[in-house]
FIDRENDREN-150661 format. One record per residue (C-alpha): chain; residue number from 1; residue in one letter; x, z, y. Coordinates in pm, 1 decimal, always signed. Each point is the difference from the previous one (the first is absolute). Layout:
REM residues N
{palo A, NUM, A, {X, Z, Y}}
...
END
This chain:
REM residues 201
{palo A, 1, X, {+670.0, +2562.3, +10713.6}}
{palo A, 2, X, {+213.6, +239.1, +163.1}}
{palo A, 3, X, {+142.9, -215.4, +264.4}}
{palo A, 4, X, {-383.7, -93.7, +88.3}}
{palo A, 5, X, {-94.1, +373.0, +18.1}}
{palo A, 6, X, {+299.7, +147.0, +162.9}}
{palo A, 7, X, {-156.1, +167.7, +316.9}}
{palo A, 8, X, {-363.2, -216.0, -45.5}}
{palo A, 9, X, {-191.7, +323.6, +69.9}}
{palo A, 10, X, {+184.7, -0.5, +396.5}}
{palo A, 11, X, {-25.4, -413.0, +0.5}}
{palo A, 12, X, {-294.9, -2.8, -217.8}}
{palo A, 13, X, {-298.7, +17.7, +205.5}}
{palo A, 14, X, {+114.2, -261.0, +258.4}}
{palo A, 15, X, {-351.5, -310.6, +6.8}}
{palo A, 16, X, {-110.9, -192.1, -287.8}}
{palo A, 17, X, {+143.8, -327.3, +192.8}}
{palo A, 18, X, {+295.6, +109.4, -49.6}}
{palo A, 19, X, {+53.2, +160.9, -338.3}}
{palo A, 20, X, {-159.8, -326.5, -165.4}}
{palo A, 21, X, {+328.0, -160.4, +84.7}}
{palo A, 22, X, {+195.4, +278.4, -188.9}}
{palo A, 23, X, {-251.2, -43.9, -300.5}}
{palo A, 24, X, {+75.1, -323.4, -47.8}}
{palo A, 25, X, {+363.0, +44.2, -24.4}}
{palo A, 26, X, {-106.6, +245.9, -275.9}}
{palo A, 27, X, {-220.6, -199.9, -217.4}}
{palo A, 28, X, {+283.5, -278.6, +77.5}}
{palo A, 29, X, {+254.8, +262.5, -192.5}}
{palo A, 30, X, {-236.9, +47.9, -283.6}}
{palo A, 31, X, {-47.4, -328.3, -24.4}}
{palo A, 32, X, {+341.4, -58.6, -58.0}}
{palo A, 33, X, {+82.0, +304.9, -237.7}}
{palo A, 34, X, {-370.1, -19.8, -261.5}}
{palo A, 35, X, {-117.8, -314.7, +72.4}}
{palo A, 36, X, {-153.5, -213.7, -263.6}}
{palo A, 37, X, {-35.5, -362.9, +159.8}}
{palo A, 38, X, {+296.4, -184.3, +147.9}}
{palo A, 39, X, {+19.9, +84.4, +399.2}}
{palo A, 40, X, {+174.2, -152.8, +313.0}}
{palo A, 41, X, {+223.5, +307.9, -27.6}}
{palo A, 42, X, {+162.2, -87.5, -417.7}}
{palo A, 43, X, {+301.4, -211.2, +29.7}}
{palo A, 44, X, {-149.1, -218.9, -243.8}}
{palo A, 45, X, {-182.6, -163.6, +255.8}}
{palo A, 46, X, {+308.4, -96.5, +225.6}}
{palo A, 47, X, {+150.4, -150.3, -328.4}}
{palo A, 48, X, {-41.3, -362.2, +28.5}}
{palo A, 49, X, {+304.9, -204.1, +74.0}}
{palo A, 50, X, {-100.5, -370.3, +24.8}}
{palo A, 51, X, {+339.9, -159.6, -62.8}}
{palo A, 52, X, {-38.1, +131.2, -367.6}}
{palo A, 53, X, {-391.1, -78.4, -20.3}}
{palo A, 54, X, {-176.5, -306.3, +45.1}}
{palo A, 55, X, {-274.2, +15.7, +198.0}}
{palo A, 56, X, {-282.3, -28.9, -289.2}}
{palo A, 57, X, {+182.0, +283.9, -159.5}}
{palo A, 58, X, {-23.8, +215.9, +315.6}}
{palo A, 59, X, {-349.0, -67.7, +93.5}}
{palo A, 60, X, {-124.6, +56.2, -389.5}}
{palo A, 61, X, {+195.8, +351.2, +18.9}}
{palo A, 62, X, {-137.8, +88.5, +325.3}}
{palo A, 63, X, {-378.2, -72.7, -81.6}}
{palo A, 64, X, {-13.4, +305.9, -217.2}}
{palo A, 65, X, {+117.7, +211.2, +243.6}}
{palo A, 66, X, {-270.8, +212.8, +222.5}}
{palo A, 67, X, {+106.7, +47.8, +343.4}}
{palo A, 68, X, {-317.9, +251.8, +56.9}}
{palo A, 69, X, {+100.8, +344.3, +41.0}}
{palo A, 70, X, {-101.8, +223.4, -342.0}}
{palo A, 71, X, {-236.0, +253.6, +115.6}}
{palo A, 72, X, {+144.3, +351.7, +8.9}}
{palo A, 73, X, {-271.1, +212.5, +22.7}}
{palo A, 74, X, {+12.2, -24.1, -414.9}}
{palo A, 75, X, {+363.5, +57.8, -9.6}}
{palo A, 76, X, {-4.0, +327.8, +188.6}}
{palo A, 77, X, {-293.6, +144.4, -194.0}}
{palo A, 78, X, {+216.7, -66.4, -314.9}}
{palo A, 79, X, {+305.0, +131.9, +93.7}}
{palo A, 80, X, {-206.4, +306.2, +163.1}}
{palo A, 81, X, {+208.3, -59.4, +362.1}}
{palo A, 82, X, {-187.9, +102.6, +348.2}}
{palo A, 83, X, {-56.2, -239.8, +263.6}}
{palo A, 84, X, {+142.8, +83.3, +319.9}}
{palo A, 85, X, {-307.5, +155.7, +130.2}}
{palo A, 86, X, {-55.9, +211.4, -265.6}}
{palo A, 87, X, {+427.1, +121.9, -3.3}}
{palo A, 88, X, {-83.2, +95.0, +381.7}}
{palo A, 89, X, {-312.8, +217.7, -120.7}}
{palo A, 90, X, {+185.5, +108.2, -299.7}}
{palo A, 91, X, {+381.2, +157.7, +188.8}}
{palo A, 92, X, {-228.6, +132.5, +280.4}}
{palo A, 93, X, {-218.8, +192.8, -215.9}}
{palo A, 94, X, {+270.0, +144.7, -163.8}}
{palo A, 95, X, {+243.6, +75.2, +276.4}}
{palo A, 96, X, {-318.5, +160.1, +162.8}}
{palo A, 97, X, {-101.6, +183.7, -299.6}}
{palo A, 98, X, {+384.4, +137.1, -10.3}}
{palo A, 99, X, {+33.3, +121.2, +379.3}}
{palo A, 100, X, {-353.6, +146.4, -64.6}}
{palo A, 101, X, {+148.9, +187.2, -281.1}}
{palo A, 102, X, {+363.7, +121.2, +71.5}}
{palo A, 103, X, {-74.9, +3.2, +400.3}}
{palo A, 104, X, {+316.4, -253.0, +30.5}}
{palo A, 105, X, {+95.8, -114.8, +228.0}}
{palo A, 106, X, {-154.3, +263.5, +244.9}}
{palo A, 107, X, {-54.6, -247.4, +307.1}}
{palo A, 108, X, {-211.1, -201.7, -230.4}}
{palo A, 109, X, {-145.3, +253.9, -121.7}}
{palo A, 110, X, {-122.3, +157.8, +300.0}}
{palo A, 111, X, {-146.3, -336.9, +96.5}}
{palo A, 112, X, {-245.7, +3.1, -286.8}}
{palo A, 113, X, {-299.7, +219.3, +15.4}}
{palo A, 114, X, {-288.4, +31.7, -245.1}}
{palo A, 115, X, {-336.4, -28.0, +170.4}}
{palo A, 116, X, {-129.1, +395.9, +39.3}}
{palo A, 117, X, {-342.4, -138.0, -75.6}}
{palo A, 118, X, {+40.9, -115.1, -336.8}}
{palo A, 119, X, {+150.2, +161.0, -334.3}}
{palo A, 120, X, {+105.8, -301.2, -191.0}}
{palo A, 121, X, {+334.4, -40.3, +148.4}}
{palo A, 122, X, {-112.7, -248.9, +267.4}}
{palo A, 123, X, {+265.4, -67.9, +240.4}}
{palo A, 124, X, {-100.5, -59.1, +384.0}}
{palo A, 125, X, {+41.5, -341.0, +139.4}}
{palo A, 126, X, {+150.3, -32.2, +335.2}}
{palo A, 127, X, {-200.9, -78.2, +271.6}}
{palo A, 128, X, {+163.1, -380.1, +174.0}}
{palo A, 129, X, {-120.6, -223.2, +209.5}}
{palo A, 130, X, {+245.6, -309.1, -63.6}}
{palo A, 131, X, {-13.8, -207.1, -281.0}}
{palo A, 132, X, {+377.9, -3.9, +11.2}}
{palo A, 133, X, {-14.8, +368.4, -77.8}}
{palo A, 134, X, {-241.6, +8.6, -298.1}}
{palo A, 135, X, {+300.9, -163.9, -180.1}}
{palo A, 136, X, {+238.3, +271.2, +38.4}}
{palo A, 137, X, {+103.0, +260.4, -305.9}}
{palo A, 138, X, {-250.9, +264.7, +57.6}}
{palo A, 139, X, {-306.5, -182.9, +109.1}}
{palo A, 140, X, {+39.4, -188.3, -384.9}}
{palo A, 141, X, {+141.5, +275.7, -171.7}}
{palo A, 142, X, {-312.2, +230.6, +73.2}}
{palo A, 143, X, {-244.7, -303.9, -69.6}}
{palo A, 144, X, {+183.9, -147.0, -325.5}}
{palo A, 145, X, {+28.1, +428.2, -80.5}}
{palo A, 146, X, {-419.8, +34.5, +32.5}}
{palo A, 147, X, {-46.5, -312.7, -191.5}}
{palo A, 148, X, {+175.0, +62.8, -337.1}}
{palo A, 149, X, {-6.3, +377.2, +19.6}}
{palo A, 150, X, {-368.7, +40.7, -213.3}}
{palo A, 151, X, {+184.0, -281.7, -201.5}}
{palo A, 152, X, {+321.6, +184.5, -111.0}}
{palo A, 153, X, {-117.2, +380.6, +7.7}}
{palo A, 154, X, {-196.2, +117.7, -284.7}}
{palo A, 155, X, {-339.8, +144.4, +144.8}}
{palo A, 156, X, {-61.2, +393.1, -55.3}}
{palo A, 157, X, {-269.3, +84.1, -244.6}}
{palo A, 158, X, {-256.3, +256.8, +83.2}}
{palo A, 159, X, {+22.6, +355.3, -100.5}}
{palo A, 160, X, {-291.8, +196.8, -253.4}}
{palo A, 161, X, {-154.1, +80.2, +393.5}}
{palo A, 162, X, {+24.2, -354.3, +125.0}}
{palo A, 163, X, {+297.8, +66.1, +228.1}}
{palo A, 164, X, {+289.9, -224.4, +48.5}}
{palo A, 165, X, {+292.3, +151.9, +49.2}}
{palo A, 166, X, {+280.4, -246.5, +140.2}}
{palo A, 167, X, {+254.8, -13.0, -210.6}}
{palo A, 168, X, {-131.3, +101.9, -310.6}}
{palo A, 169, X, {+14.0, -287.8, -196.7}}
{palo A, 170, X, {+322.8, -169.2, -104.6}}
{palo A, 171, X, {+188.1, -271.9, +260.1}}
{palo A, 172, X, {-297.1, +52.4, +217.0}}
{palo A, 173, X, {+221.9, +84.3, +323.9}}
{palo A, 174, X, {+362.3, +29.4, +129.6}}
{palo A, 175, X, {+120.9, +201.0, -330.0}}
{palo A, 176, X, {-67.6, -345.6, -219.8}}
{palo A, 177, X, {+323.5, -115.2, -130.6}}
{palo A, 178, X, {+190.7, -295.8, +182.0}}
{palo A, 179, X, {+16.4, -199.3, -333.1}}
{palo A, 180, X, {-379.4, +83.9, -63.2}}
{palo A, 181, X, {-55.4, -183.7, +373.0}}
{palo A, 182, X, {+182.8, -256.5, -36.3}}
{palo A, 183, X, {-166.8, -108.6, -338.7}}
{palo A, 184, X, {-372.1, +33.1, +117.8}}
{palo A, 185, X, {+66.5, -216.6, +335.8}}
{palo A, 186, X, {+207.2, -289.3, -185.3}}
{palo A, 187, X, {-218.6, -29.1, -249.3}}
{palo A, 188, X, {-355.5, +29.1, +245.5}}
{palo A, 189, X, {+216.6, -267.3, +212.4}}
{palo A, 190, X, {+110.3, -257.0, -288.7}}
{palo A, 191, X, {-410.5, +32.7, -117.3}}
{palo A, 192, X, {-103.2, -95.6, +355.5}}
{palo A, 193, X, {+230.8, -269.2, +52.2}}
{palo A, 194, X, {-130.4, -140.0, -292.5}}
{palo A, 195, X, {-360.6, -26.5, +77.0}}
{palo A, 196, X, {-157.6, -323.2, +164.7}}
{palo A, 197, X, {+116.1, -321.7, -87.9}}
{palo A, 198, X, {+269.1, -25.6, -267.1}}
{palo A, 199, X, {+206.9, -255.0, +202.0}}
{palo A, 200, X, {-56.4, +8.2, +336.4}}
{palo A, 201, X, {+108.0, +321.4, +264.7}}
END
């Protein structure tokens, strides 16, 4: 997986057209490395030399062979690995959550601003007016940020007066631990990919 996520939070949020073409190459690879059913991709299937066969042999060893493709939707929920998608959401969360943190690198950074209306670490979304630009790094990064943020940080309980203080509460802001973040968001994303059907995206 870490040739398919080098970079994928720059290349990442690019339309759904064409990332599907990418996520087939990756459920073609896993496939190939924890599939359970013979596939176009095995040797095994290429295996059938007719000078050495007759032809009853090779039709009788080919008619138990499925040429469907094994679903892998079962496959990656066993092996706990994140779909495409869910990598993008996944290294752009966290790369956010780190130049949120350590203020590196400070052109990014600068770039980023929480919204001065809200206290729950909301990030502002750009204003654009071309669809070409809502795919760019910070129009996603703010909008995948806003979307897992009440997921990952731990909400603040109240005080004896009722107050909530921000920050109170353990790994409920910028303070939480990278390891604690990175738990909470694979796991909520490897529960969600899950859901639905059991074999079909």
């Amino acid at each position: 997986m870490s040739h398919l996520s080098y970079c994928i939070s720059c290349w990442g949020g690019i339309p759904e057209y064409k990332l599907s073409k990418i996520f087939s190459i990756q459920k073609r690879c896993i496939r190939m490395l924890f599939g359970k059913l013979p596939n176009f991709d095995q040797k095994e299937f290429y295996m059938t030399c007719a000078r050495a066969r007759t032809i009853e042999h090779h039709i009788e060893e080919l008619s138990g062979k499925k040429f469907d493709l094994e679903h892998t939707k079962p496959l990656f929920k066993e092996y706990s690995i994140m779909s495409l998608k869910n990598l993008y959401h996944y290294h752009t969360f966290m790369e956010i959550f780190k130049i949120l943190k350590f203020f590196v690198p400070s052109a990014l950074s600068g770039i980023l601003n929480f919204c001065p209306r809200s206290t729950k670490l909301t990030l502002t979304v750009p204003l654009v007016k071309l669809d070409v630009s809502q795919h760019n790094f910070v129009f996603m990064a703010a909008k995948i940020w806003n979307k897992f943020k009440e997921v990952v940080f731990t909400k603040c309980t109240p005080m004896k007066s009722g107050i909530i203080v921000p920050g109170s509460s353990k790994d409920s802001d910028l303070c939480a631990s990278i390891v604690a973040v990175k738990n909470k968001l694979k796991t909520y994303l490897l529960a969600q990919q899950g859901k639905g059907d059991e074999i079909k995206w």
